[in-house]
C-alpha positions as CSV (number, residue, x, y, z in Angstrom):
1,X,-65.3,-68.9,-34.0
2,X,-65.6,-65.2,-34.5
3,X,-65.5,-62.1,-32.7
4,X,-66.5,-58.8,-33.1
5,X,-65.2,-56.1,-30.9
6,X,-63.5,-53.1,-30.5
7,X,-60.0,-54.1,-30.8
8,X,-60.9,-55.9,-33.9
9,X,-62.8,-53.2,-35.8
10,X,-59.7,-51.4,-35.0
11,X,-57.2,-53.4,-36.3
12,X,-59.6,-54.3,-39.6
13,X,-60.1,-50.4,-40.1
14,X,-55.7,-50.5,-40.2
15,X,-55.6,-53.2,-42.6
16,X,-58.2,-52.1,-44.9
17,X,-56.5,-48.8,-45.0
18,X,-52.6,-50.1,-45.6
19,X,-54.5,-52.4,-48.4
20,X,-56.0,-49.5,-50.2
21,X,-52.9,-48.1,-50.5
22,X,-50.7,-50.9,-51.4
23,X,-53.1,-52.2,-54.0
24,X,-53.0,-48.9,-55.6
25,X,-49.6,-48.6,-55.5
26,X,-49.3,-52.2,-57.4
27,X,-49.8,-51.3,-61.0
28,X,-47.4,-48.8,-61.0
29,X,-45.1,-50.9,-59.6
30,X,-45.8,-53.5,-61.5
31,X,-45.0,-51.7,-64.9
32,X,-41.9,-50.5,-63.7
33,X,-41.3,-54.0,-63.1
34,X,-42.0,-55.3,-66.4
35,X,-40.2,-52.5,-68.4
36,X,-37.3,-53.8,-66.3
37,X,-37.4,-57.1,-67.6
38,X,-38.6,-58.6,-64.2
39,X,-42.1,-59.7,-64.8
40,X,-44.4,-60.4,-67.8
41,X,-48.9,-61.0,-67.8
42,X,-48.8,-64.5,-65.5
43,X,-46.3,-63.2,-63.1
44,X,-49.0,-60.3,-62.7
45,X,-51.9,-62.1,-62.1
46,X,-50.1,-64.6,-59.4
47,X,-49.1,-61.9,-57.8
48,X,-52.7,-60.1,-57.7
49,X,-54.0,-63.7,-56.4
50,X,-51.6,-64.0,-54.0
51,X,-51.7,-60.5,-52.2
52,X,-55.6,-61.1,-52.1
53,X,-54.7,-64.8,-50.1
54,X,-52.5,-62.3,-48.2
55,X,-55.4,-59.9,-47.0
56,X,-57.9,-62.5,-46.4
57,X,-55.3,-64.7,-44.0
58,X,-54.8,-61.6,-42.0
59,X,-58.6,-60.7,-42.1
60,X,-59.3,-64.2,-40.8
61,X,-56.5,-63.9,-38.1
62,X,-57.9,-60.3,-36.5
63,X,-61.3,-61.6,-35.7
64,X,-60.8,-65.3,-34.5
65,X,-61.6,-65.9,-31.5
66,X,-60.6,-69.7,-31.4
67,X,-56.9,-69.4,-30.7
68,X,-56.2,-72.2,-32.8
69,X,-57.8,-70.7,-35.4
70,X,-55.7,-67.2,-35.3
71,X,-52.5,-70.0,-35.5
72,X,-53.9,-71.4,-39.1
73,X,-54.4,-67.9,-40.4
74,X,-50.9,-66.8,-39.2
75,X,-49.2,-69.1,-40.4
76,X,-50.9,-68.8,-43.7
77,X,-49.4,-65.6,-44.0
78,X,-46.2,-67.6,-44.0
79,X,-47.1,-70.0,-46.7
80,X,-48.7,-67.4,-49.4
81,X,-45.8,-64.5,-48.3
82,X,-42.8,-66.7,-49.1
83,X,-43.7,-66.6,-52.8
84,X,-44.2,-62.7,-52.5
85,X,-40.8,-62.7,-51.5
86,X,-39.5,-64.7,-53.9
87,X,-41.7,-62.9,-56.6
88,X,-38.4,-61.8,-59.1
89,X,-37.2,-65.7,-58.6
90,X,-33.8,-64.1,-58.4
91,X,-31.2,-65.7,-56.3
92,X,-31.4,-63.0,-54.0
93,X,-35.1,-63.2,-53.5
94,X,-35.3,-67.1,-53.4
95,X,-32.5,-67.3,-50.3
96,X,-34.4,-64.3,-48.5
97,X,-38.0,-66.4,-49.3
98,X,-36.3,-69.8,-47.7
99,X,-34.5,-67.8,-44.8
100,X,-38.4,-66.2,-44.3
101,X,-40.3,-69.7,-44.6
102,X,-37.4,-71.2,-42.2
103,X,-37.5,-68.9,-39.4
104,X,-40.7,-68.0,-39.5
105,X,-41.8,-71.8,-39.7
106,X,-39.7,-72.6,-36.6
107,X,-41.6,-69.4,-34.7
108,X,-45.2,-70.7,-35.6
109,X,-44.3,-74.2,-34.4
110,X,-43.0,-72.7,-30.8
111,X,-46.3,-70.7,-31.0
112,X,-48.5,-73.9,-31.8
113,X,-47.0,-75.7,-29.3
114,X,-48.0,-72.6,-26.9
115,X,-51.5,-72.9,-28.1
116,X,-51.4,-77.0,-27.5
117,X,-50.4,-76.1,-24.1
118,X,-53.0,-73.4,-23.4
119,X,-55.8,-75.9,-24.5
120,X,-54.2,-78.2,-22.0
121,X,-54.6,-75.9,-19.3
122,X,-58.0,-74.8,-20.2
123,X,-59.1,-78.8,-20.6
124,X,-57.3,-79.7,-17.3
125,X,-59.9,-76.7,-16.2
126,X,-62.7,-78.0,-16.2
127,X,-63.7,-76.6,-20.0
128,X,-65.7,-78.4,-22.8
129,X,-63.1,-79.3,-25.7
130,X,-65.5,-77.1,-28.3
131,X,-64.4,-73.9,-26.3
132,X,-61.6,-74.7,-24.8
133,X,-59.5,-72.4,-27.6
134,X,-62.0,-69.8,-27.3
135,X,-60.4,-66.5,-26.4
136,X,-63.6,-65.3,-24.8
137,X,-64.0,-68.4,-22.7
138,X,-59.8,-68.3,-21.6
139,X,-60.8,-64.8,-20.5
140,X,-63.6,-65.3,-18.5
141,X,-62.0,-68.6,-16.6
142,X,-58.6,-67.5,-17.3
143,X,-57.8,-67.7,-13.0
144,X,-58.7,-71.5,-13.2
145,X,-55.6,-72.4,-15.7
146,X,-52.3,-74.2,-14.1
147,X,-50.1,-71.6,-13.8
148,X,-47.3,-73.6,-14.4
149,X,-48.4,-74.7,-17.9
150,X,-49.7,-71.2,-18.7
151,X,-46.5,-69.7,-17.9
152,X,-44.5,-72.6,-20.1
153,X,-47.4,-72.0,-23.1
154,X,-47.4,-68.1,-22.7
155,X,-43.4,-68.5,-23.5
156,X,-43.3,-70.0,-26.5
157,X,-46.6,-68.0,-27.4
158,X,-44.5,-65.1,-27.3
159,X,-41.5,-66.1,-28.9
160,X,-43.2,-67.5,-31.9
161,X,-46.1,-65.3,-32.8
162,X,-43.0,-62.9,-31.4
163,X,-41.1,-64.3,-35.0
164,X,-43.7,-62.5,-37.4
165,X,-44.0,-59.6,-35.4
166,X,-39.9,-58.8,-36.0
167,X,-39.1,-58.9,-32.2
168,X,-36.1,-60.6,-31.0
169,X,-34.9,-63.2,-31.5
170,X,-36.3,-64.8,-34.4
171,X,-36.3,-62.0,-36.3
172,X,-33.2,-62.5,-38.8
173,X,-36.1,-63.1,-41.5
174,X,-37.0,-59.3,-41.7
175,X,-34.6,-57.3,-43.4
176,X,-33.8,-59.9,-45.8
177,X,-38.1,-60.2,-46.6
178,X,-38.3,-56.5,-47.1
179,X,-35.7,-56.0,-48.7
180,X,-36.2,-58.9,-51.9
181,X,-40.2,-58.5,-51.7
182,X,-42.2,-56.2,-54.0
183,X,-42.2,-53.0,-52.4
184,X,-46.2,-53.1,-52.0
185,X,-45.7,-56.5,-50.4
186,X,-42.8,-55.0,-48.1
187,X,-45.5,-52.5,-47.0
188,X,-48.4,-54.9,-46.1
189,X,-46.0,-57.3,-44.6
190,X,-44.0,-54.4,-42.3
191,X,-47.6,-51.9,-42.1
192,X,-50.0,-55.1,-41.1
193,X,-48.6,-58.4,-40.7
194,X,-46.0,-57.2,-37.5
195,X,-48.9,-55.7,-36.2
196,X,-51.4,-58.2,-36.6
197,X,-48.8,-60.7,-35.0
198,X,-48.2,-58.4,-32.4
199,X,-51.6,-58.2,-31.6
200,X,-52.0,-62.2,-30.7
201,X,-49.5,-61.5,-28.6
202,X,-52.1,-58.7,-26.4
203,X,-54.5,-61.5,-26.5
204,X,-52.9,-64.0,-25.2
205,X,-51.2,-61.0,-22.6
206,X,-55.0,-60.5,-21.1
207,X,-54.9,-64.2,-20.3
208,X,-51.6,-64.5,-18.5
209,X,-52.3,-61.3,-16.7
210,X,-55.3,-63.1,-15.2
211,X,-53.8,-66.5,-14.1
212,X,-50.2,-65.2,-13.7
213,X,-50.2,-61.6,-12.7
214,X,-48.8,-58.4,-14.6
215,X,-45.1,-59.1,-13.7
216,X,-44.4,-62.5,-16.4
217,X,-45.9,-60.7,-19.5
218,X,-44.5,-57.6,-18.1
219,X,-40.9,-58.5,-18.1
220,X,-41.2,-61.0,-20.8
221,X,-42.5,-58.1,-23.3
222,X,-40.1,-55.2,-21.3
223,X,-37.1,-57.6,-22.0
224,X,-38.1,-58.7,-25.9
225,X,-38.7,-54.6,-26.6
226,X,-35.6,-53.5,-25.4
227,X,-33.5,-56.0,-26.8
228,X,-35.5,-55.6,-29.9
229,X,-34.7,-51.7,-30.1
230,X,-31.0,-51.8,-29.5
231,X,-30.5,-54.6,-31.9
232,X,-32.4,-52.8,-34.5
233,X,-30.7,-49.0,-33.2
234,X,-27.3,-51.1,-33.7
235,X,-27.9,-52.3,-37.5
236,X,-29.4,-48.6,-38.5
237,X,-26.2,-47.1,-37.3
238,X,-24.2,-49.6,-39.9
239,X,-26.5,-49.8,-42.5
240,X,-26.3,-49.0,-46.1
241,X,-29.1,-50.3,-48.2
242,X,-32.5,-47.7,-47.6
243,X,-34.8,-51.4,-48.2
244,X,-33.3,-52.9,-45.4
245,X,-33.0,-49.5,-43.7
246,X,-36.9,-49.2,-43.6
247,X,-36.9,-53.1,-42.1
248,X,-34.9,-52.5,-39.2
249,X,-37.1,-49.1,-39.0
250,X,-40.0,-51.5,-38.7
251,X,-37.7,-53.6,-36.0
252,X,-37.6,-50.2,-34.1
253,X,-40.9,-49.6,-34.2
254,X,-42.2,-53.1,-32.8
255,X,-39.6,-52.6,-30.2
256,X,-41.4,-49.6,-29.1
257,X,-44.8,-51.6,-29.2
258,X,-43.6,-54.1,-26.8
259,X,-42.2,-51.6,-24.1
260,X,-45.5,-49.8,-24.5
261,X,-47.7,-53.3,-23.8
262,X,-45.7,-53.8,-20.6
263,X,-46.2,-50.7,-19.3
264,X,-49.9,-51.6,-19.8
265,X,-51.9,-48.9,-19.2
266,X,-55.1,-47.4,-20.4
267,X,-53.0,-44.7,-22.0
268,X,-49.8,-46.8,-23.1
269,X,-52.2,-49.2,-24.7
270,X,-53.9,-46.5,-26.6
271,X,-51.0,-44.8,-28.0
272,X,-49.5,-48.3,-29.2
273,X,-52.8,-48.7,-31.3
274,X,-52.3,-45.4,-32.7
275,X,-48.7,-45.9,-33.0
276,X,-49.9,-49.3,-35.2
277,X,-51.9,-47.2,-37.4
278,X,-49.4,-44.4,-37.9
279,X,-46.4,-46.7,-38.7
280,X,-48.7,-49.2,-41.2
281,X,-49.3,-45.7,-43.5
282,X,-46.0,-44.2,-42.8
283,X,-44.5,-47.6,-43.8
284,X,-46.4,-48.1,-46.8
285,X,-45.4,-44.7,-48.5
286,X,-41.9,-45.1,-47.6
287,X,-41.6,-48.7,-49.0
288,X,-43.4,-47.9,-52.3
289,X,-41.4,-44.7,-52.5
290,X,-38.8,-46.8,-51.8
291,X,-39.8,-48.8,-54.6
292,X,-40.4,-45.9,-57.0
293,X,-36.6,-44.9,-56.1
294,X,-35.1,-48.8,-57.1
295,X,-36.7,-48.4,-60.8
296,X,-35.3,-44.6,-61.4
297,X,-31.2,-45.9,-59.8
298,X,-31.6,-49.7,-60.5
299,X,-30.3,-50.3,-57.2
300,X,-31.1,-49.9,-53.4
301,X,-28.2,-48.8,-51.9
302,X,-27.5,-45.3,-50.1
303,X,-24.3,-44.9,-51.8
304,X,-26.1,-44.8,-55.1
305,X,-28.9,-42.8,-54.5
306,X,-28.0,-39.4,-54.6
307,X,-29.7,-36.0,-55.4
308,X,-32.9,-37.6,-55.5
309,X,-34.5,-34.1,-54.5
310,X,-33.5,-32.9,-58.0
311,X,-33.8,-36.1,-60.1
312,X,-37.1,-37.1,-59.0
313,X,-38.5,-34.3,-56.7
314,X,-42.2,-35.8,-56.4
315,X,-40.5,-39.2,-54.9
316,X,-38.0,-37.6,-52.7
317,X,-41.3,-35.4,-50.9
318,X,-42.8,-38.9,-50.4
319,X,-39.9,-40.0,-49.2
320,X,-38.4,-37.5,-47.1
321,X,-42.1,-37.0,-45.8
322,X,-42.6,-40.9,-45.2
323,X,-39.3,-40.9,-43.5
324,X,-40.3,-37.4,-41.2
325,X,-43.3,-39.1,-40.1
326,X,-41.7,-42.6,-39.1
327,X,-38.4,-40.7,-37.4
328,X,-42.1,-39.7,-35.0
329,X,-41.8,-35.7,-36.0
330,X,-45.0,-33.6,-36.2
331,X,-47.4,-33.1,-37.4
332,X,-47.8,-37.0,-38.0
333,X,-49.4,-40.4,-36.0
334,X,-46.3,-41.0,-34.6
335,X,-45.5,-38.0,-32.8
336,X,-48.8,-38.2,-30.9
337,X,-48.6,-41.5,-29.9
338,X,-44.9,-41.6,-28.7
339,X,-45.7,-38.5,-26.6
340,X,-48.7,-40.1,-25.3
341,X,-46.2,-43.4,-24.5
342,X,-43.9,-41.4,-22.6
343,X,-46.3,-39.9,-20.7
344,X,-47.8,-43.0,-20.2
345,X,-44.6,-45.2,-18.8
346,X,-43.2,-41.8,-16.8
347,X,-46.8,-42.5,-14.9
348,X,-45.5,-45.6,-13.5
349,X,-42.2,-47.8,-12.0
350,X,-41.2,-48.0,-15.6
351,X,-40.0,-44.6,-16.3
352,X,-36.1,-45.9,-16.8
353,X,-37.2,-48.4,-19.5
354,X,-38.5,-45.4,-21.5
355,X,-35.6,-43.7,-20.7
356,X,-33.7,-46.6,-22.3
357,X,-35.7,-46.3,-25.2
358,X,-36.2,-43.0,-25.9
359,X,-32.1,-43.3,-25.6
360,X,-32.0,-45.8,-28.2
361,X,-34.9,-44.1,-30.6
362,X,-32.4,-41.4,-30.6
363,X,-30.2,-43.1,-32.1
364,X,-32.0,-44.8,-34.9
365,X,-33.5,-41.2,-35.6
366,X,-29.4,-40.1,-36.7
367,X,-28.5,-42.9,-38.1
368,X,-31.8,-42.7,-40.5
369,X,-31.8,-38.6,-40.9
370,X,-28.2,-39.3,-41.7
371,X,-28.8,-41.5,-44.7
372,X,-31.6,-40.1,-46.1
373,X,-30.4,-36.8,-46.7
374,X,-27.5,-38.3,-47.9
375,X,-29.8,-39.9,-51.0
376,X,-32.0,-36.4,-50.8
377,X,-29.5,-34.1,-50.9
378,X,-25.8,-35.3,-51.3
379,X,-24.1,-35.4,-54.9
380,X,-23.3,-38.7,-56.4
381,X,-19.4,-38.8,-55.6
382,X,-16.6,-38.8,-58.3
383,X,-19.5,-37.7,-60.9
384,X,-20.3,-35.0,-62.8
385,X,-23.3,-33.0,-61.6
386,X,-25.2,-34.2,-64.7
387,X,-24.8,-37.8,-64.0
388,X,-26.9,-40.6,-63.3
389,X,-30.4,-41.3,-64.1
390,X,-32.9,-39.1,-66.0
391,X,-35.0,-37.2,-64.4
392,X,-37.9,-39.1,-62.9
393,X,-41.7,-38.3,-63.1
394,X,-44.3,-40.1,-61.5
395,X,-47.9,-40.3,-62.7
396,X,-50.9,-38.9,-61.0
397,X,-51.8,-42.7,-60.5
398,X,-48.9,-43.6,-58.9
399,X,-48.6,-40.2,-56.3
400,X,-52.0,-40.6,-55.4
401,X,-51.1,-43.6,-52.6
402,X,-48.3,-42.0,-51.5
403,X,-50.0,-38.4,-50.9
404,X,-53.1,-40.0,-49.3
405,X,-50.9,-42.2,-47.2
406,X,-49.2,-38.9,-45.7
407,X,-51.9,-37.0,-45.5
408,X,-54.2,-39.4,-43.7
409,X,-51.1,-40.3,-40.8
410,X,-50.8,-36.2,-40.7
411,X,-54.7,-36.6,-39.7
412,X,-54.4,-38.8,-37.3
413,X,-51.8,-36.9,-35.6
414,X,-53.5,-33.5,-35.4
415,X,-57.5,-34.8,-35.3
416,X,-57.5,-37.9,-34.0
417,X,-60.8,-37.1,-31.9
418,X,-63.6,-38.8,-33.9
419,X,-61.7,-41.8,-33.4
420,X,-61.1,-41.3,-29.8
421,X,-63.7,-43.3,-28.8
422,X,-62.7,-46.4,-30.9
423,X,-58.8,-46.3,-30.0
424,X,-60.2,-46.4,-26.2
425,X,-62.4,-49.1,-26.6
426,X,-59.7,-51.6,-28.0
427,X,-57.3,-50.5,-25.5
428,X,-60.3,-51.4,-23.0
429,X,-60.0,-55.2,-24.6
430,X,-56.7,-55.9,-23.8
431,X,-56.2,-53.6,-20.9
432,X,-55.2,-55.3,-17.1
433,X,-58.5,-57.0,-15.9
């Protein structure tokens, strides 16, 4: 029912790392949070039991082999994340917790149907009913599946594990999510949980490649990741809240992921693993930044935030930083593996759909450099230069996520080599057959 390879130690060694910082992050957060009148010692431990229910869901989904299996631990996410959202039990919060458990609800059921389907296929193959879920097993006789059912499975495979992962178009649930969930919870579910989903998604892509070709998953991902980065380019150019800012970032970012699955190679595949990695720390220190930044202005909007750099210098840097690295400048994860993704797709008939994209990154890079020197830099308008909040100071306990969040994506980006060998190696698991 388990698996243990290369793609997996991977993807456990991302989770385990966003976790470590988003759990660290929590009691500072949580404070604030109670010194704001929004929590109290119950509403604490609930939320410590559920972010635990969290990481053991997506634990269980990374390794499963059984397909069916990786479907109950998805949409477990769903279940134990809607209260997450609707942790301040704020109007707000409970609408964006109902929107979540609706739309995300509607994409696991298109996705279990996929997976009935598939098992359909595989039984209709000739394979005992124990084993007929088993990714391994799919793999291995994936060329004796109908190809009409696989195609009709793979479909709404990808457009309901394609929910969770943010891609279009089931993904109205996002910015609404990030933006009412606890900002460590907004980190786990934009660092791990789009990337874990996205992941089923290369599983199932090595069995359709098999039975259908490269050209179905090819299109259907090339398709899904361009619409997915010009809707998200689109909202960053209009938007004016940094929460949901950071969401539609995350949009951007799974965009990228697709395109760089259906160019499929060796290389392409490699960088979007690194690409995962880089984005789940990136992510994490910008949302609890973010965070940080809604306790010291009581409010996440741009126009509201400004002069951060002088009011609360250590957050800005964390910020700012966070912000540098996911905009994919150096010295950080992102820049590496976008370079290496661009080399990667200019390698093959694809080179206008990174054209496209790189078009469209461009844009999501203004629209984001715009507005957060805006709340770095720009004066708060019609106001004094004295007014607004106090001066903000954050504790050794709460810094030390953010700075061990930068500095390990800034590793990753300039010394990746030790891990070299692991980043190929999962590639090598969902690479063409």
């Amino acid at each position: 029912m388990l698996r243990a390879d290369a793609l997996t130690a991977w993807m456990l060694l991302v989770i385990g790392g966003v976790a470590l910082l988003a759990c660290a992050a929590s009691p500072a957060y949580l404070t604030a949070e109670r010194h704001a009148g929004h929590g109290d010692e119950r509403t604490e431990r609930r939320y410590g039991v559920l972010v635990h229910v969290f990481l053991a869901a997506m634990v269980l989904a990374v390794p499963a082999d059984n397909l069916g299996v990786l479907w109950a631990a998805v949409e477990a996410t769903t279940i134990v994340t809607a209260f997450l959202v609707g942790h301040r039990h704020t109007r707000a919060s409970v609408e964006a917790a109902w929107k979540y458990v609706v739309i995300c609800s509607a994409g696991i059921a298109l996705a279990f149907l996929g997976t009935v389907l598939i098992h359909y296929a595989a039984r209709n193959a000739g394979l005992p009913d124990d084993r007929a879920l088993n990714w391994s097993v799919l793999v291995a006789h994936a060329d004796r599946l109908d190809p009409g059912v696989t195609r009709v499975g793979i479909a709404l495979i990808v457009l309901g594990f394609g929910a969770k992962a943010g891609l279009v178009p089931l993904h109205a649930w996002l910015p609404d999510a990030h933006g009412q969930a606890p900002a460590p919870v907004s980190a786990l579910m934009s660092g791990v949980l789009l990337a874990v989903s996205f992941t089923a998604i290369l599983r199932y892509k090595v069995i359709a490649d098999i039975t259908l070709g490269p050209h179905p998953m090819r299109t259907a991902l090339l398709t899904t990741g361009l619409l997915t980065l010009t809707l998200a380019a689109a909202l960053l150019l209009a938007q004016r809240d940094y929460k949901r800012m950071l969401a539609y970032s995350s949009m951007e970012h799974m965009g990228l992921l697709a395109v760089g699955a259906a160019v499929g190679t060796p290389l392409a595949l490699t960088a979007i693993l690194l690409h995962v990695a880089g984005h789940g720390l990136a992510k994490t220190v910008a949302f609890c930044a973010g965070g940080h930044i809604q306790h010291t202005y009581r409010s996440t909007r741009v126009d509201t935030v400004r002069d951060l750099l002088g009011r609360a210098p250590v957050i800005a840097a964390a910020f700012g930083s966070a912000v540098v690295a996911l905009l994919g400048l150096p010295p950080f994860a992102l820049f590496a593996s976008e370079v290496a993704l661009v080399r990667a797709g200019f390698t093959t008939d694809l080179g206008w759909a990174l054209a496209i994209s790189l078009f469209l990154v461009l844009l999501a890079f203004a629209a984001v450099t715009a507005r957060t020197a805006r709340m770095l830099l720009g004066p708060a308008p019609n106001t004094p230069p004295d007014a607004g909040p106090a001066t903000a100071r954050l504790s050794v306990s709460a810094g030390a996520p953010l700075l061990i969040g930068l500095a390990a994506c800034a590793v990753l980006g300039v010394w990746s080599r030790p891990l070299h060998g692991a980043l190929t190696a999962a590639a090598a698991i969902v690479a063409p057959h």
